[in-house]
VEXDREN-2710 file (C-alpha; in Angstrom, 1 decimal):
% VEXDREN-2710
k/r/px/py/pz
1/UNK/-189.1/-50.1/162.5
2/UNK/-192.3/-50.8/163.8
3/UNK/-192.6/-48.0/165.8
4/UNK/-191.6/-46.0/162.6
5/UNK/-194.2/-47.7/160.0
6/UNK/-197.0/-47.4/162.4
7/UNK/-196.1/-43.8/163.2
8/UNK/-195.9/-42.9/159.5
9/UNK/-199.2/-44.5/158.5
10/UNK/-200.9/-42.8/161.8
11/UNK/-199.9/-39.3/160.6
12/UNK/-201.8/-38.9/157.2
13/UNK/-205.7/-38.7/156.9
14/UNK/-207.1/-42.6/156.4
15/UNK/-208.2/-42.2/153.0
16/UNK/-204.6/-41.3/151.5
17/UNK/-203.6/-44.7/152.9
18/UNK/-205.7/-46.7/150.4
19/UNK/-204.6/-44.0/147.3
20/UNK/-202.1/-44.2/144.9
21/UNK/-200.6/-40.8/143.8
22/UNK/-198.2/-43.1/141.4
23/UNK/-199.3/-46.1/140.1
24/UNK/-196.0/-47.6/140.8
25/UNK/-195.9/-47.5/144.2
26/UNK/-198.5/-49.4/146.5
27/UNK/-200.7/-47.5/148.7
28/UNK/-199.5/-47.0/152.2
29/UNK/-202.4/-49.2/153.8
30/UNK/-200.8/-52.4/151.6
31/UNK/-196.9/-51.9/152.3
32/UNK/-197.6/-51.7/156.0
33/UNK/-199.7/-55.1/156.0
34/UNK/-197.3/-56.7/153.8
35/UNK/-194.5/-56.0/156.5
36/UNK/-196.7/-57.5/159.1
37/UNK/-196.9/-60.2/156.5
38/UNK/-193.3/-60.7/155.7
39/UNK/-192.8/-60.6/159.3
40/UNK/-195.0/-63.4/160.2
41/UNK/-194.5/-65.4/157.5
42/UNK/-190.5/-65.8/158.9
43/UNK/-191.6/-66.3/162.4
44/UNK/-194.6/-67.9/162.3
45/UNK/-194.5/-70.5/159.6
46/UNK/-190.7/-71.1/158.4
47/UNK/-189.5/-70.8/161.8
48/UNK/-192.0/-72.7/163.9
49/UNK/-194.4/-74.2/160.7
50/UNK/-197.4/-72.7/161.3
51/UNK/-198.4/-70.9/158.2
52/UNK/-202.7/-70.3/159.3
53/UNK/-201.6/-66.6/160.0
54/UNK/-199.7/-65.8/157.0
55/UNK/-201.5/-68.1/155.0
56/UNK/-204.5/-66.4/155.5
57/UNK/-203.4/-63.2/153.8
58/UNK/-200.9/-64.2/151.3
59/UNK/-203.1/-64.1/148.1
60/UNK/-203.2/-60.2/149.5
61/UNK/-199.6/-59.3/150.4
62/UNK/-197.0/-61.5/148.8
63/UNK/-194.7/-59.7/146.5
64/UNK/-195.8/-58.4/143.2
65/UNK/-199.3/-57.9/144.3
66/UNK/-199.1/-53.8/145.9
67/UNK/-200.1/-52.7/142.3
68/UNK/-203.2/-55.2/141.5
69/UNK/-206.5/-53.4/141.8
70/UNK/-208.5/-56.9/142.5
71/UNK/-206.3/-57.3/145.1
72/UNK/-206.4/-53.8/146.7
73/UNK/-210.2/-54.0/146.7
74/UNK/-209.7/-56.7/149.5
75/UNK/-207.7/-54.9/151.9
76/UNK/-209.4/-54.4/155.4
77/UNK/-210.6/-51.2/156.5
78/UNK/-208.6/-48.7/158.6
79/UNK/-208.8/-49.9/162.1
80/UNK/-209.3/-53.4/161.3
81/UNK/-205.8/-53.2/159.1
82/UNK/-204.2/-51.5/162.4
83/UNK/-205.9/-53.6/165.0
84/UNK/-204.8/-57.3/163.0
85/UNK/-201.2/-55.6/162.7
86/UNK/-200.8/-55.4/166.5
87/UNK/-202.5/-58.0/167.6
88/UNK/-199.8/-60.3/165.3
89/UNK/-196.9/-58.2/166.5
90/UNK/-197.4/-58.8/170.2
91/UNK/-197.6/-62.3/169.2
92/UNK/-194.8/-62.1/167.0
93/UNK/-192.6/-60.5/169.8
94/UNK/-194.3/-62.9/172.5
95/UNK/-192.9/-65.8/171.0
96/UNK/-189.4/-64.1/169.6
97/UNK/-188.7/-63.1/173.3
98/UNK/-189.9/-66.9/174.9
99/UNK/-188.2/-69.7/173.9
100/UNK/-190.2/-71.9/175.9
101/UNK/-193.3/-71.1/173.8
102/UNK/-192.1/-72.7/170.3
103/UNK/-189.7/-75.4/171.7
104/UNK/-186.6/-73.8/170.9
105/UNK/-188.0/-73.9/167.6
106/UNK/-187.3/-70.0/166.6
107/UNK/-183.8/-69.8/168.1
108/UNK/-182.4/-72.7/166.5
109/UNK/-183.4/-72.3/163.6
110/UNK/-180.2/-72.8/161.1
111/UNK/-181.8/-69.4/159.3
112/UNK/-181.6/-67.5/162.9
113/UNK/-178.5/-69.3/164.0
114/UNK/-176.8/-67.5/160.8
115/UNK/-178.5/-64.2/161.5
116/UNK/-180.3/-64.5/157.5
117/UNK/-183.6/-64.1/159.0
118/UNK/-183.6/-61.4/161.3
119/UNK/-181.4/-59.5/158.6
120/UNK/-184.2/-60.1/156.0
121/UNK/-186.7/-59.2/158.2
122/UNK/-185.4/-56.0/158.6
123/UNK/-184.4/-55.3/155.2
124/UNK/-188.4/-56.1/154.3
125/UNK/-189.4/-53.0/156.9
126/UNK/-186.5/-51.0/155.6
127/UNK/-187.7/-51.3/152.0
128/UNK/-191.7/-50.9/152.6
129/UNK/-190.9/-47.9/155.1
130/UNK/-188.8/-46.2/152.5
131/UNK/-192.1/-46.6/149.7
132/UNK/-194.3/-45.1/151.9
133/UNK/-191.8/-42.1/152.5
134/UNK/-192.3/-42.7/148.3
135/UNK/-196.2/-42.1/148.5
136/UNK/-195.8/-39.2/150.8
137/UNK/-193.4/-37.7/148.5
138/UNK/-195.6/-38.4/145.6
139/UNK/-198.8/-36.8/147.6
140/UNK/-196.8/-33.9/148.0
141/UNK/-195.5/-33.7/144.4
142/UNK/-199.0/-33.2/143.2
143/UNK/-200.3/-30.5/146.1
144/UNK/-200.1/-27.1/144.6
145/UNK/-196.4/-25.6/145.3
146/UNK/-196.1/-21.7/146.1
147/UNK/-192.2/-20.9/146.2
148/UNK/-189.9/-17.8/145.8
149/UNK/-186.6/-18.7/144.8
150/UNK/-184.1/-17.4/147.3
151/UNK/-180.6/-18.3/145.7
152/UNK/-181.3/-19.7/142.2
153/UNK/-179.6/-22.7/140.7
154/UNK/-176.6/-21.8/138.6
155/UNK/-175.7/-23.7/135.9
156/UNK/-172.2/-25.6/135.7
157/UNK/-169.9/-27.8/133.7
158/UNK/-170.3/-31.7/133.8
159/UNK/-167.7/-33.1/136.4
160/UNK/-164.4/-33.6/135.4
161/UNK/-163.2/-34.7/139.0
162/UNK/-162.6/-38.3/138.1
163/UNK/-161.8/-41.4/140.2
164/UNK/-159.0/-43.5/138.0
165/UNK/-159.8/-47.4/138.5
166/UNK/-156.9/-49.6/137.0
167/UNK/-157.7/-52.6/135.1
168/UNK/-157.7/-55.4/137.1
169/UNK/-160.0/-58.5/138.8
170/UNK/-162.3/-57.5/141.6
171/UNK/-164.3/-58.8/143.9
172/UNK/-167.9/-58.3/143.5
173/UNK/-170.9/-59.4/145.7
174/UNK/-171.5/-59.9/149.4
175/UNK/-169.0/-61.8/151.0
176/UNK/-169.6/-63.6/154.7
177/UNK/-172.3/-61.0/155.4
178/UNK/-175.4/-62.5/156.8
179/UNK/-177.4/-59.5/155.6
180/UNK/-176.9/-60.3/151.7
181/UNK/-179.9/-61.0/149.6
182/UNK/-180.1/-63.7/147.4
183/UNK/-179.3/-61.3/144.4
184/UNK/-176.2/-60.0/145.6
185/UNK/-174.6/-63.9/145.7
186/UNK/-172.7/-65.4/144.7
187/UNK/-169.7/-63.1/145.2
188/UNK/-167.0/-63.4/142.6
189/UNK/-164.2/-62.0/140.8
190/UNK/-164.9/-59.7/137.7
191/UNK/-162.2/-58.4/135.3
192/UNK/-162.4/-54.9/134.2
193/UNK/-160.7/-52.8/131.9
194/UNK/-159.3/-49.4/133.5
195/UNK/-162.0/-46.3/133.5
196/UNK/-162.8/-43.3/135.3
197/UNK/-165.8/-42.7/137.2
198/UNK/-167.4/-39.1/138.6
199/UNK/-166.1/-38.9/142.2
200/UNK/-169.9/-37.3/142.9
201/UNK/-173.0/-38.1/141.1
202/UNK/-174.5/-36.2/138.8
203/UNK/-175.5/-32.2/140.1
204/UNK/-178.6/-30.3/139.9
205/UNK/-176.2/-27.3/138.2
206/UNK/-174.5/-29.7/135.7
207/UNK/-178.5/-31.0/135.1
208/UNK/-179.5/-27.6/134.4
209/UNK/-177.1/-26.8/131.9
210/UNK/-178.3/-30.1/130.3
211/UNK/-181.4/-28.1/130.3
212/UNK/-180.6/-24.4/129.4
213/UNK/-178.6/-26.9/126.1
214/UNK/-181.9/-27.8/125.5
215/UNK/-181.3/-31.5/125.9
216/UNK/-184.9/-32.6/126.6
217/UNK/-185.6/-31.7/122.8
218/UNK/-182.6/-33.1/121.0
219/UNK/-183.9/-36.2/119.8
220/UNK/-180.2/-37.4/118.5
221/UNK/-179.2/-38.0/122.5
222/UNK/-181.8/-40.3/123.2
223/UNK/-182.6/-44.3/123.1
224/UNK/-185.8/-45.2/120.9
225/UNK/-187.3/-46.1/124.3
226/UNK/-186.6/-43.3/125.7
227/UNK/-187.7/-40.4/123.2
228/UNK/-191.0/-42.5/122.7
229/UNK/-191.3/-42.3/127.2
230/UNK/-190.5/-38.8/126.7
231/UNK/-193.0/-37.7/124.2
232/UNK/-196.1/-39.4/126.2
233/UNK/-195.0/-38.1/129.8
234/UNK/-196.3/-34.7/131.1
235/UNK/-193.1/-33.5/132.5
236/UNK/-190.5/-35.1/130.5
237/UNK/-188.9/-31.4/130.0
238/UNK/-187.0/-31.7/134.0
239/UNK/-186.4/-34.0/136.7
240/UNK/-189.7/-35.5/138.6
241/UNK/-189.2/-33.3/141.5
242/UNK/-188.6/-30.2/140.0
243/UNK/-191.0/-26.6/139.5
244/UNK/-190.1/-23.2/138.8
245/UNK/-191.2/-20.0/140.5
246/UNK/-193.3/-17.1/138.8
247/UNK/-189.8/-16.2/137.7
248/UNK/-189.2/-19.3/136.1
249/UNK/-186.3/-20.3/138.6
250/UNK/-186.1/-24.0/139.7
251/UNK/-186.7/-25.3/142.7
252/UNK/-187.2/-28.3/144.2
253/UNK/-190.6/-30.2/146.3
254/UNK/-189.1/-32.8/149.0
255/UNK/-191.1/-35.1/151.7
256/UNK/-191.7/-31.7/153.4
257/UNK/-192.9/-29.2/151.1
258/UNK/-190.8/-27.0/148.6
259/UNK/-187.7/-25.4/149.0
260/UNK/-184.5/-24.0/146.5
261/UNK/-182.4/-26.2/144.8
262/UNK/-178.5/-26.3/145.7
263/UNK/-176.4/-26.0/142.5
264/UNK/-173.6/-28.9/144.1
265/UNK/-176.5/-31.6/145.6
266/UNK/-176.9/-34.7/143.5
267/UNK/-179.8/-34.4/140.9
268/UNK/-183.0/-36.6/141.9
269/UNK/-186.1/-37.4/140.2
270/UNK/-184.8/-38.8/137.0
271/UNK/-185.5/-41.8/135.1
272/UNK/-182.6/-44.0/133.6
273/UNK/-183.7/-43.0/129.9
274/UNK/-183.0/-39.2/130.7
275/UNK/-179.7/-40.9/132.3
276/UNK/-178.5/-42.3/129.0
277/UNK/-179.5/-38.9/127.4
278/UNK/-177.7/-36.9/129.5
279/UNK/-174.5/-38.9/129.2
280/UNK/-174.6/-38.6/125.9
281/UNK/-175.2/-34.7/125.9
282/UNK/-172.2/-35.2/128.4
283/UNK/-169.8/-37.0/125.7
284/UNK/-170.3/-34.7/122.9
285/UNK/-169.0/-31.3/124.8
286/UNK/-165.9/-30.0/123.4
287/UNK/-163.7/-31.2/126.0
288/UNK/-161.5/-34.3/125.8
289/UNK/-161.6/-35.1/129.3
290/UNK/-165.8/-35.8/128.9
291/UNK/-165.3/-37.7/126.0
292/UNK/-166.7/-41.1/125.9
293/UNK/-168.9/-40.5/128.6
294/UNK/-171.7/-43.5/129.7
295/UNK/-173.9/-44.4/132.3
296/UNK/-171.9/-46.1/135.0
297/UNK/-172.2/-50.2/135.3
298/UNK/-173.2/-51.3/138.7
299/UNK/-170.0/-53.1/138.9
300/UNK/-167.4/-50.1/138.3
301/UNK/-170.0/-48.5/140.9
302/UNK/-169.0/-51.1/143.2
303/UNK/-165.4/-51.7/142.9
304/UNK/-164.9/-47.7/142.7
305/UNK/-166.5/-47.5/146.4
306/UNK/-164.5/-50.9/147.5
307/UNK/-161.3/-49.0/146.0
308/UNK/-162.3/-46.2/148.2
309/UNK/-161.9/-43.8/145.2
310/UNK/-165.8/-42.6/145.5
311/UNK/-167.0/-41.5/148.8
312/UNK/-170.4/-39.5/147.9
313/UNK/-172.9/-41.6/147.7
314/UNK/-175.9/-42.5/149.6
315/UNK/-178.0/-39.4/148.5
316/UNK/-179.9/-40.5/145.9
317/UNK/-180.2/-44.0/144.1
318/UNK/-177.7/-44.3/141.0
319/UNK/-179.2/-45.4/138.0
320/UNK/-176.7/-48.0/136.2
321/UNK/-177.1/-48.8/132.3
322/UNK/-177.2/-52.5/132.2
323/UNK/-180.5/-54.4/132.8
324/UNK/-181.0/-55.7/136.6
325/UNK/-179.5/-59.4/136.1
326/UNK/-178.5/-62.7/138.0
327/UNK/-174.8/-63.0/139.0
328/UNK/-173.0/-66.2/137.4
329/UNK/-173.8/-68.9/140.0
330/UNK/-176.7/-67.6/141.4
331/UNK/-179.2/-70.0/142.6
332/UNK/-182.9/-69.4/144.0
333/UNK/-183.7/-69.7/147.7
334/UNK/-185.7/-72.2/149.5
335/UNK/-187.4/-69.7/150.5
336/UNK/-190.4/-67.8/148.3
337/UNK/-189.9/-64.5/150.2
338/UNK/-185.9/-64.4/150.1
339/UNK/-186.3/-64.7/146.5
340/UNK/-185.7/-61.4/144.3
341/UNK/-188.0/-61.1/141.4
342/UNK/-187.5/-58.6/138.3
343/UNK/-184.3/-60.5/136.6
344/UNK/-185.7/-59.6/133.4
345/UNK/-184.5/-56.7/130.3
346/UNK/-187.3/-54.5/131.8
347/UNK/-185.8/-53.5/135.0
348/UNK/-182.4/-51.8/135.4
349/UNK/-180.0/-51.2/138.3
350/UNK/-180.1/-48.7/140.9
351/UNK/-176.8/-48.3/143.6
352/UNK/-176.1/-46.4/146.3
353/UNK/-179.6/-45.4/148.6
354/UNK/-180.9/-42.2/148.7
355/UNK/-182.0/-39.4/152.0
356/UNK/-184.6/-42.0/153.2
357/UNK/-182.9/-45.3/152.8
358/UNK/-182.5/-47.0/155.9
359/UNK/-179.4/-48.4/157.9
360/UNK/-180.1/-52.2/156.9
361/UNK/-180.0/-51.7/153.4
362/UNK/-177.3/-48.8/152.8
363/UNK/-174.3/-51.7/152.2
364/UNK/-171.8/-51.5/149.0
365/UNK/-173.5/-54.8/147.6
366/UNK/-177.1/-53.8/148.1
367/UNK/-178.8/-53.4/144.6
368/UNK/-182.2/-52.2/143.7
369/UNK/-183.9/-52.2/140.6
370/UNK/-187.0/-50.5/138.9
371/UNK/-188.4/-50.2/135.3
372/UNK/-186.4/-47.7/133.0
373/UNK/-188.8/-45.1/132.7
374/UNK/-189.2/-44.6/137.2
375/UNK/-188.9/-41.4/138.6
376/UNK/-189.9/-42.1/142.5
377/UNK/-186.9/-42.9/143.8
378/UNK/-184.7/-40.2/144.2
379/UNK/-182.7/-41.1/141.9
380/UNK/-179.8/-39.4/139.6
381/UNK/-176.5/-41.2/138.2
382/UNK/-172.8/-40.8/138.2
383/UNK/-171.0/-41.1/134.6
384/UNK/-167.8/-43.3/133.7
385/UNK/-165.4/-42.6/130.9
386/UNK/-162.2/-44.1/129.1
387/UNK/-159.6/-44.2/131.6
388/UNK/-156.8/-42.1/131.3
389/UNK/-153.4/-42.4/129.5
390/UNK/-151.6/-45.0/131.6
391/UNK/-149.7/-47.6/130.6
392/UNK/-151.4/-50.3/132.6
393/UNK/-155.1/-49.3/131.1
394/UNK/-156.4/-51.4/128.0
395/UNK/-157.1/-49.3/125.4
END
């Protein structure tokens, strides 16, 4: 990872490191300080109480503050950034690798005897890494795009290849797993009523008929939030990552420049509020089997992969439609940076990872979480409905 973060941040021109082609994401230049940050502040001052390096920089890169313009003013220049980074990693690895250096203080730690530390460590790269993909994306998104669609995107049917999930109590949660965030504790037993969930997310050639229906203007499928986001935003008429051609064919701009759209691949670049619209587009199609259809809830996401009924996922983040929220029992670390913040009715649920989600966090319990109305994450969704005619399902 830190061969990865320093490469990434290396290969662009210095001046896009400090930019910020989306407000929501930081600029490169902050989210690889604050993984030196997170870094030292586990090693340096939980695990051998000596907080002078971390503490130095905190009011800079603890969480929350990647978006503050006061605070981005104050981030070093180019080489300095780079030369502090390395200069605290060899140090950092010095003492990780010596025992005798900190008394035994770093390897017996109870937080690195249970693994939680080196877990969250690398979690915190994982995460920063995969915004800076984010930024590169977003740089790329707004460079002028010439493409000629090769094979153009054919529009298809909403799913009706469903996963059955009987009603029943399951568990939900991390369970034993060193790696869990505090958010995805305590785990616990849910009861659901039976439902069916799309085996695959949502696809780009189900997302275009939502288009060609004209679904963007249909004010009737859409929250009140979500037709006033739609009205202010520039491209609220297809997903984030969408163009079309002279031709007016889609295609699609990734990390790497453009390229065509494949009619079966997950959709991505959509906000949870086009989502909800979409589902209900979805539901109103003359075919019983769609009927009913929402946004899925992060728990029938997680008992549906647990069930082994849903194996594609992992392509793009899964929007969920229930607000991002504490499980019952859930208490706060010790710990300022193992602590999740964003419990609140603004942010929503994201499951699953996407192409550029790394090993660390692509788990069944891992949630994310962002603000309705986020594009950047390559995210789509996946649809549940009313289960099917069984005897054992509620009704």
């Amino acid at each position: 990872m830190h061969q990865m973060m320093y490469q990434l941040i290396k290969s662009v021109p210095e001046e896009f490191c400090y930019q910020t082609n989306n407000p929501d994401i930081p600029p490169m230049a902050w989210l690889y300080g604050r993984a030196i940050y997170v870094e030292t502040y586990w090693l340096r001052e939980v695990l051998q109480e000596q907080g002078d390096k971390s503490g130095l920089v905190r009011e800079i890169f603890k969480a929350g503050k990647g978006n503050d313009k006061a605070t981005l003013a104050q981030l070093p220049p180019f080489d300095h950034l780079l030369n502090w980074a390395l200069e605290l990693l060899d140090d950092n690895v010095m003492r990780f690798a010596n025992p005798s250096l900190n008394d035994g203080k770093v390897h017996n730690h109870p937080m690195m005897l249970d693994g939680s530390i080196p877990n969250l460590i690398l979690q915190s790269y994982a995460e920063l890494y995969e915004m800076m993909l984010y930024q590169l994306h977003e740089r790329q998104l707004q460079s002028p795009a010439s493409h000629q669609v090769a094979k153009p995107l054919v529009a298809t049917a909403p799913s009706t290849d469903h996963a059955d999930i009987h009603q029943g109590h399951y568990r939900i949660g991390a369970k034993e797993d060193p790696a869990a965030k505090d958010n995805e504790l305590p785990p616990q037993i849910v009861e659901l009523s039976g439902y069916r969930i799309d085996r695959s997310p949502v696809s780009n050639g189900a997302w275009l008929s939502f288009i060609e229906a004209d679904g963007y203007n249909n004010e009737e499928l859409w929250s009140d939030a979500g037709w006033e986001w739609s009205q202010k935003t520039a491209d609220h008429q297809r997903p984030h990552i969408w163009r079309q051609d002279i031709q007016r064919r889609w295609f699609t701009i990734g990390i790497n420049g453009p390229s065509d759209l494949i009619t079966e691949d997950p959709v991505s670049g959509i906000s949870q509020h086009e989502a909800l619209a979409y589902a209900n587009w979805v539901s109103s199609q003359d075919d019983e089997l769609l009927k009913g259809a929402v946004v899925q809830h992060e728990y029938q996401w997680e008992v549906a992969l647990r069930s082994r009924e849903v194996t594609d996922y992992g392509r793009v983040w899964e929007w969920c439609g229930h607000p991002f929220h504490t499980y019952t029992g859930y208490k706060a670390p010790e710990y300022a940076e193992a602590t999740t913040i964003d419990f609140d009715a603004g942010h929503f649920t994201l499951r699953g990872g996407s192409i550029h989600t790394q090993l660390p966090l692509r788990r069944t319990s891992y949630r994310n979480h962002d603000k309705p109305e986020s594009r950047f994450r390559m995210s789509g969704t996946r649809l549940v409905f009313p289960p099917s005619e069984m005897p054992w399902n509620k009704k």
